[in-house]
GUKEKOL-100621 format. One record per residue (C-alpha): residue in three letters; x, y, z. Coordinates in nm, 3 decimals, padded with zeros to 5 digits. Example, Ala and Ser with C-alpha at 12.3 -4.5 7.8 and 13.67 -1.06 7.14 Angstrom:
2
<rest=Ala&east=01.230&north=-00.450&up=00.780>
<rest=Ser&east=01.367&north=-00.106&up=00.714>
***
This chain:
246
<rest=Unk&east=02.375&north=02.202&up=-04.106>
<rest=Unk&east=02.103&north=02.041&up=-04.281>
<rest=Unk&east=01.943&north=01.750&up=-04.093>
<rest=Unk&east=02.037&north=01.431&up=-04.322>
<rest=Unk&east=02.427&north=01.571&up=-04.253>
<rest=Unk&east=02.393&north=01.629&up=-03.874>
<rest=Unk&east=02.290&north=01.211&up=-03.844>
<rest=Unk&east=02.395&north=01.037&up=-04.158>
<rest=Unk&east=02.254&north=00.755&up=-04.278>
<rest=Unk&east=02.093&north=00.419&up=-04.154>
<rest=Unk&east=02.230&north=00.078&up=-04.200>
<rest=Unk&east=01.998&north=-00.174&up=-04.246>
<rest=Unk&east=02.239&north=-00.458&up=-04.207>
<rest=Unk&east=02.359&north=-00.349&up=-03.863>
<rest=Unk&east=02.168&north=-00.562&up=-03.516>
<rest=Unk&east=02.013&north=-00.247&up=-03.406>
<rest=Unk&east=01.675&north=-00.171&up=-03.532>
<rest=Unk&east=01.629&north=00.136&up=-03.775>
<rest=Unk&east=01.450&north=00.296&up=-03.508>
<rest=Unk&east=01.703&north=00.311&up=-03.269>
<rest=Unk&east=01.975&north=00.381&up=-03.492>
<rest=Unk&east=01.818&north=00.706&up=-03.575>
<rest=Unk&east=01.730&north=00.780&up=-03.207>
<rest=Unk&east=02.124&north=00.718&up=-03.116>
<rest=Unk&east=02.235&north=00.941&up=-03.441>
<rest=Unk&east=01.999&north=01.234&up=-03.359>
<rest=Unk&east=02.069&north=01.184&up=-02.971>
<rest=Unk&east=02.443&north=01.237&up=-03.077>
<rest=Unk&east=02.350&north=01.525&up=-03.300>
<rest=Unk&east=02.173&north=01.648&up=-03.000>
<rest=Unk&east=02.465&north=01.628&up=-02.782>
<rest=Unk&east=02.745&north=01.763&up=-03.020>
<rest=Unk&east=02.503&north=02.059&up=-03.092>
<rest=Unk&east=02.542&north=01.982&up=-03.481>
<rest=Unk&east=02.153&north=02.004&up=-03.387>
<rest=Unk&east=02.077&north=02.301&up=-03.165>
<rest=Unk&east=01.753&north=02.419&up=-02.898>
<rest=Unk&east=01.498&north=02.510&up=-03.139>
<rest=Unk&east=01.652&north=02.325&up=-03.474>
<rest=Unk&east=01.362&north=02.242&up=-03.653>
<rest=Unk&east=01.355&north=01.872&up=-03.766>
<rest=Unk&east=01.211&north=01.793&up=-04.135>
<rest=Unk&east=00.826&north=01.635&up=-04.207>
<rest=Unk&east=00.803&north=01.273&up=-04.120>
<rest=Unk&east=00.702&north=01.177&up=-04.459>
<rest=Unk&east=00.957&north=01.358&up=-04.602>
<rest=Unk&east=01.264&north=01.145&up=-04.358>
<rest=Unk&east=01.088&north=00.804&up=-04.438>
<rest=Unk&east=01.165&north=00.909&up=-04.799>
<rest=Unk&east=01.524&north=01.021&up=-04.789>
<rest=Unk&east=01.614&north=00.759&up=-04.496>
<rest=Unk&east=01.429&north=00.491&up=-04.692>
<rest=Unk&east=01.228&north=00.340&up=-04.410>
<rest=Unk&east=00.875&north=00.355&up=-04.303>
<rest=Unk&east=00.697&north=00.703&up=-04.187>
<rest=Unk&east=00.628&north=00.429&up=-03.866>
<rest=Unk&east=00.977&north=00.381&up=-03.793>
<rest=Unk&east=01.079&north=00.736&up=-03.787>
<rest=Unk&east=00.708&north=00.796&up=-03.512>
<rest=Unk&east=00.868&north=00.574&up=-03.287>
<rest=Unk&east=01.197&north=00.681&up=-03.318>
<rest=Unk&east=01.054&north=01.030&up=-03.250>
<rest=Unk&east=00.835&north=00.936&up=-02.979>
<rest=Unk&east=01.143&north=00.804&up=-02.768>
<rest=Unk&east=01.350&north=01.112&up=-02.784>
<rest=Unk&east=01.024&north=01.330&up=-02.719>
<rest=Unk&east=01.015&north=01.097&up=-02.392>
<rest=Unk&east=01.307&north=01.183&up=-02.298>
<rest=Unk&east=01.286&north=01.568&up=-02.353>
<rest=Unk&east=01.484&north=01.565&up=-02.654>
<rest=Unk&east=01.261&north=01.629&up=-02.904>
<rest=Unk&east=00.911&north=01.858&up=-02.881>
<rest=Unk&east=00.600&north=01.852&up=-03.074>
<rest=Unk&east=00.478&north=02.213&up=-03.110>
<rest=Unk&east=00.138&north=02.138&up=-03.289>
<rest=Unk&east=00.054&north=02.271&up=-03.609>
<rest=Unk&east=00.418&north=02.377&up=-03.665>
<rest=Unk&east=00.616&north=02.018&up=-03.612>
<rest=Unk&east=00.897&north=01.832&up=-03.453>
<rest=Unk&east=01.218&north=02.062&up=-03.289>
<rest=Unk&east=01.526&north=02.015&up=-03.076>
<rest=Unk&east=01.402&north=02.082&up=-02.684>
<rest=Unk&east=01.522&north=02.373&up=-02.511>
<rest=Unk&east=01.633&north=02.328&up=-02.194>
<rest=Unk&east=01.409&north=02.515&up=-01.954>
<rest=Unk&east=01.569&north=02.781&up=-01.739>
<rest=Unk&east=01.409&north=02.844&up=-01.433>
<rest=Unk&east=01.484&north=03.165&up=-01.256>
<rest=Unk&east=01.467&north=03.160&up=-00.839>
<rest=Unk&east=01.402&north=03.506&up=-00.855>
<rest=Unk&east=01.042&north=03.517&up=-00.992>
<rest=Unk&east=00.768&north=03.328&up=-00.813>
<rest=Unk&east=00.593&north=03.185&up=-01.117>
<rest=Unk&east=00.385&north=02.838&up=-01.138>
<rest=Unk&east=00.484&north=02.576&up=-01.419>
<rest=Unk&east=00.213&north=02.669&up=-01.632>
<rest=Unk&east=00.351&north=03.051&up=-01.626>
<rest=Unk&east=00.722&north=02.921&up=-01.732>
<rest=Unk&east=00.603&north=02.697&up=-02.029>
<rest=Unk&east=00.358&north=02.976&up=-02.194>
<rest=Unk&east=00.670&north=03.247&up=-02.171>
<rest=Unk&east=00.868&north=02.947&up=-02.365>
<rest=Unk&east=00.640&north=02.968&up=-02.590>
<rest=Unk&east=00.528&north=02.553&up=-02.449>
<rest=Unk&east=00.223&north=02.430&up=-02.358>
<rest=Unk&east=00.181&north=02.270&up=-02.055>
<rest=Unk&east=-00.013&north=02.009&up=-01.949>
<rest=Unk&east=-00.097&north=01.752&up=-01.648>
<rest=Unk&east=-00.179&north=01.403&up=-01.607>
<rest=Unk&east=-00.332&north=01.393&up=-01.240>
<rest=Unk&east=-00.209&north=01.117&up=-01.073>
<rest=Unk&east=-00.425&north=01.213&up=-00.744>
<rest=Unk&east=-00.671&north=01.496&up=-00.626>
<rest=Unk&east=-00.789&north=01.477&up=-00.252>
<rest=Unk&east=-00.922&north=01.598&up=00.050>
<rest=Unk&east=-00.750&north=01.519&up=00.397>
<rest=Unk&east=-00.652&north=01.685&up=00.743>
<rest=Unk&east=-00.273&north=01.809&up=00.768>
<rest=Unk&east=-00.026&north=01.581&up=00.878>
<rest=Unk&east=00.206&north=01.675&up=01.151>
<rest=Unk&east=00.467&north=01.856&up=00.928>
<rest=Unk&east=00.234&north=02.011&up=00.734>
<rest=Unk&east=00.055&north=02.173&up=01.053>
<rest=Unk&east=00.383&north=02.288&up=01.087>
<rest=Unk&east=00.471&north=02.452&up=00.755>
<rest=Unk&east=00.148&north=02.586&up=00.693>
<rest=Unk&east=00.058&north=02.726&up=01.016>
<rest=Unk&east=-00.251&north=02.501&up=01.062>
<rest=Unk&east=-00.439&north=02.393&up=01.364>
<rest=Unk&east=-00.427&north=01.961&up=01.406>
<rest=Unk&east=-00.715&north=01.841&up=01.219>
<rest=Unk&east=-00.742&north=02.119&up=00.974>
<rest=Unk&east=-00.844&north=02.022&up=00.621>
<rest=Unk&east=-00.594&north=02.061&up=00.345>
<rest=Unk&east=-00.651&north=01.944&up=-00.070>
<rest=Unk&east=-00.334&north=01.715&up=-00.194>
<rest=Unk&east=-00.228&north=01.751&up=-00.529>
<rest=Unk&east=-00.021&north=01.534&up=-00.705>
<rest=Unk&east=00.033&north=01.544&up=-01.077>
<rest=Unk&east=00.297&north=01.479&up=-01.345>
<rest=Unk&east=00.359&north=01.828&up=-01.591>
<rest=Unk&east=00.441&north=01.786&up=-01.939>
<rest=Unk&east=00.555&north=02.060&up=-02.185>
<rest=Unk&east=00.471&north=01.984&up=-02.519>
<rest=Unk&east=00.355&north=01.650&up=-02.436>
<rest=Unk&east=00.682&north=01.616&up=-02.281>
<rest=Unk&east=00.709&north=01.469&up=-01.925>
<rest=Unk&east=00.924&north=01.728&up=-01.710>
<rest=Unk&east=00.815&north=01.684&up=-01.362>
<rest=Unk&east=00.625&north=01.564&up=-01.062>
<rest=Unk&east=00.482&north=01.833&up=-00.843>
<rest=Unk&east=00.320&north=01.742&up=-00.491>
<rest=Unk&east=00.119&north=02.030&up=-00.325>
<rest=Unk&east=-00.057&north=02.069&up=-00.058>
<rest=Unk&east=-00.262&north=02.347&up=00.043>
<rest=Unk&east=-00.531&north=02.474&up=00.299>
<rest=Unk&east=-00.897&north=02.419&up=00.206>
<rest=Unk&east=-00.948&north=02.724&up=00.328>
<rest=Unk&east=-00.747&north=02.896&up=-00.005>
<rest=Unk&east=-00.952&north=02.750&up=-00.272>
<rest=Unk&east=-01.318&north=02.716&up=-00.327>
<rest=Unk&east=-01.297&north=02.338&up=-00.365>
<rest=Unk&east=-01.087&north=02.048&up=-00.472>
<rest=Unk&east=-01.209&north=02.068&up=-00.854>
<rest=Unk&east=-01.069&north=02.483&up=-00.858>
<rest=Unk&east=-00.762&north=02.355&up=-00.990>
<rest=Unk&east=-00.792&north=02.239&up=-01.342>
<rest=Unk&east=-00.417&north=02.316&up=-01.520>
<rest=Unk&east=-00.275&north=02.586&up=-01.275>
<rest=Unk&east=-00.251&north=02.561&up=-00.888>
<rest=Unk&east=-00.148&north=02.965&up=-00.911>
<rest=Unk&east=-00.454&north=03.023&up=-01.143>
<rest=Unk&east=-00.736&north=02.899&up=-00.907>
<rest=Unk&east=-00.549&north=03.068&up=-00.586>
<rest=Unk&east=-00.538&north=03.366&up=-00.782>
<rest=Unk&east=-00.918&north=03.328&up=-00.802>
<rest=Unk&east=-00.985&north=03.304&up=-00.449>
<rest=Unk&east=-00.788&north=03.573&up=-00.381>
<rest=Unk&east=-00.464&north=03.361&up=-00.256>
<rest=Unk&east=-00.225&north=03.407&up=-00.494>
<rest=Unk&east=00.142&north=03.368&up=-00.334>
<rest=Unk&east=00.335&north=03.644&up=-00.349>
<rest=Unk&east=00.661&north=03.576&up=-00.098>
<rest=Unk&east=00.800&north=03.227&up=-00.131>
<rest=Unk&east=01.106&north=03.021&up=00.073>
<rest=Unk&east=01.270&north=02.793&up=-00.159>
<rest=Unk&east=01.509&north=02.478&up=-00.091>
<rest=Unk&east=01.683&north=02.326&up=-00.386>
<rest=Unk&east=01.890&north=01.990&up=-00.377>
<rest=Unk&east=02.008&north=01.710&up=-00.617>
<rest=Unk&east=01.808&north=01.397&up=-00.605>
<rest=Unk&east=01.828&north=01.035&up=-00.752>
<rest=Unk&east=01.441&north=00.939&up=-00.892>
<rest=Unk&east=01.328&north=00.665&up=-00.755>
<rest=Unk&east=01.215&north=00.322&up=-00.998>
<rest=Unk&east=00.833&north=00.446&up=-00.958>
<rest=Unk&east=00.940&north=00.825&up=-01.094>
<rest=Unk&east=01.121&north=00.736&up=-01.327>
<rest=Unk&east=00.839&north=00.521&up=-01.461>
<rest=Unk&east=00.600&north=00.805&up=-01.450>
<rest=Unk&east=00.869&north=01.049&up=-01.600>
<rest=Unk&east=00.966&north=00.779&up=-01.868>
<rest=Unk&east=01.342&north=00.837&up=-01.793>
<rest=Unk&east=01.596&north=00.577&up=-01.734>
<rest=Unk&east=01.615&north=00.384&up=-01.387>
<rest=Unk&east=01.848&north=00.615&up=-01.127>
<rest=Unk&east=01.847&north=00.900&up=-01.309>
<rest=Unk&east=01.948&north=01.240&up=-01.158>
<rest=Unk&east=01.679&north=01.509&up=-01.081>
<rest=Unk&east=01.635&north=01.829&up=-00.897>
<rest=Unk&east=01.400&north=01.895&up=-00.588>
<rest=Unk&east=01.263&north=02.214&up=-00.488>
<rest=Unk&east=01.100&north=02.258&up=-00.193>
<rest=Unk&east=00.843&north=02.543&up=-00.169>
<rest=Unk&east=00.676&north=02.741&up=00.136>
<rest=Unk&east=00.432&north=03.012&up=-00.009>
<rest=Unk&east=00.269&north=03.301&up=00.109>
<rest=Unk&east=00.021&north=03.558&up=00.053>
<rest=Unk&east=00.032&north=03.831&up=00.263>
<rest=Unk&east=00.243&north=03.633&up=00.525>
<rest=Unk&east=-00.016&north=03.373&up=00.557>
<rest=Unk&east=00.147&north=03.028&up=00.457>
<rest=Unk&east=-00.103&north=02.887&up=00.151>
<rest=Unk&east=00.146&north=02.638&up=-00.007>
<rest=Unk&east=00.372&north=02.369&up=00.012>
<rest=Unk&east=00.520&north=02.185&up=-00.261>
<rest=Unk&east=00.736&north=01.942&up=-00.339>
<rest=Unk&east=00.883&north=01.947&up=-00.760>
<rest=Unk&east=01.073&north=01.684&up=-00.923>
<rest=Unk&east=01.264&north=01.822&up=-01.186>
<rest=Unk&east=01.435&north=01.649&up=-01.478>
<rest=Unk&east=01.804&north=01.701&up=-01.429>
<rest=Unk&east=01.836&north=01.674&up=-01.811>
<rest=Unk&east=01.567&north=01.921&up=-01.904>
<rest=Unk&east=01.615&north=02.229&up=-01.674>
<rest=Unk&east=01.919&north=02.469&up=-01.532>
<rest=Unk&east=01.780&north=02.717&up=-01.226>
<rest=Unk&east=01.919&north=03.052&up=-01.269>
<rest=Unk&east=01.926&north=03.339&up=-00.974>
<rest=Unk&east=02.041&north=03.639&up=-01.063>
<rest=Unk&east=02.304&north=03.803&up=-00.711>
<rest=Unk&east=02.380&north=04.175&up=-00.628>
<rest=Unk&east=02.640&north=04.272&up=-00.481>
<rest=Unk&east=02.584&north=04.396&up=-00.124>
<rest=Unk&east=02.752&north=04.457&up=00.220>
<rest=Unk&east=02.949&north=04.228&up=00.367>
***
């Protein structure tokens, strides 16, 4: 269906601004699937002319629903309906691995990099003697300049050449050093984000997410832990099950 059907038109006369009456309309479109994963959207300049409004009011209507994982800029090639991500429990893959087989680039915005000694807990889960010293890093990942998570790791100094090794992926520079994981325990639960992630994620106050919990090893050595934030709007987790004896 073309795009000017799947929303209809604008009312100027209505409270709402312009803006937001096309995010709601497209955000319905969205949800009824008149607009489907992948729909590409028309050229900005060529909306402003058929809606009648500014190329500026249909950017900002835009930019919203890119916040909030509706919408993705692929660069070079426009505006389209997100995809949800599926995530599969059966491959150990990093976030930068899962967004370039989407065909997605994926980004951070660092929102720390440091050097410490393990806490208690994390002696525990990564095998570490008290007072060994561990990098922390925590980071927000975008897809397409789309916020999708917040991913806190923590791994043994030991594993990685030095703090500044990892520039876009964690798996990347331990794959360097020659500690790439390759055995991984995984716990996954439903979460509420708290006011402060939801501000970094640019999603709406109490809004449901997904936690995984990550031990990884290479060669039975423990080199990771991580905690991951996921967007409960933006991804399913799939795990494919055999069959075996009882």
């Amino acid at each position: 269906m073309p795009f000017l059907e799947a929303i209809g038109s604008l009312d100027a006369q209505r409270p709402a601004p312009l803006y937001q009456q096309l995010q709601q309309a497209v955000r319905q479109a969205i949800e009824r699937r008149t607009l489907k994963p992948d729909d590409a959207l028309p050229p900005e300049r060529d909306l402003a002319n058929e809606l009648a409004v500014s190329r500026i009011t249909i950017r900002k209507a835009f930019d919203g629903l890119v916040a909030e994982g509706l919408l993705t800029r692929r660069q070079g090639a426009g505006t389209f309906v997100a995809a949800r991500v599926e995530k599969s429990f059966s491959k150990l893959t990093s976030f930068s691995e899962d967004m370039a087989a989407r065909g997605r680039k994926a980004t951070s915005s660092w929102l720390s990099r440091s050097e410490g000694t393990v806490t208690p807990e994390e002696s525990l889960t990564l095998g570490l003697s008290p007072g060994a010293p561990v990098y922390r890093f925590h980071r927000i990942r975008f897809a397409d300049g789309a916020p999708m998570a917040l991913e806190y790791s923590t791994v043994p100094a030991s594993c990685l050449s030095s703090l500044e090794a990892v520039t876009t992926s964690l798996y990347q520079a331990l794959a360097v050093s020659g500690h790439r994981p390759n055995r991984a325990l995984q716990r996954l639960r439903a979460v509420l984000f708290s006011a402060e992630q939801c501000q970094l994620l640019g999603i709406a106050p109490g809004a449901p997410g997904l936690l995984i919990e990550r031990r990884a090893f290479h060669n039975g050595e423990p080199v990771e832990v991580t905690q991951s934030y996921y967007r409960g709007d933006a991804y399913d987790f799939v795990a494919e099950l055999n069959d075996g004896p009882a």
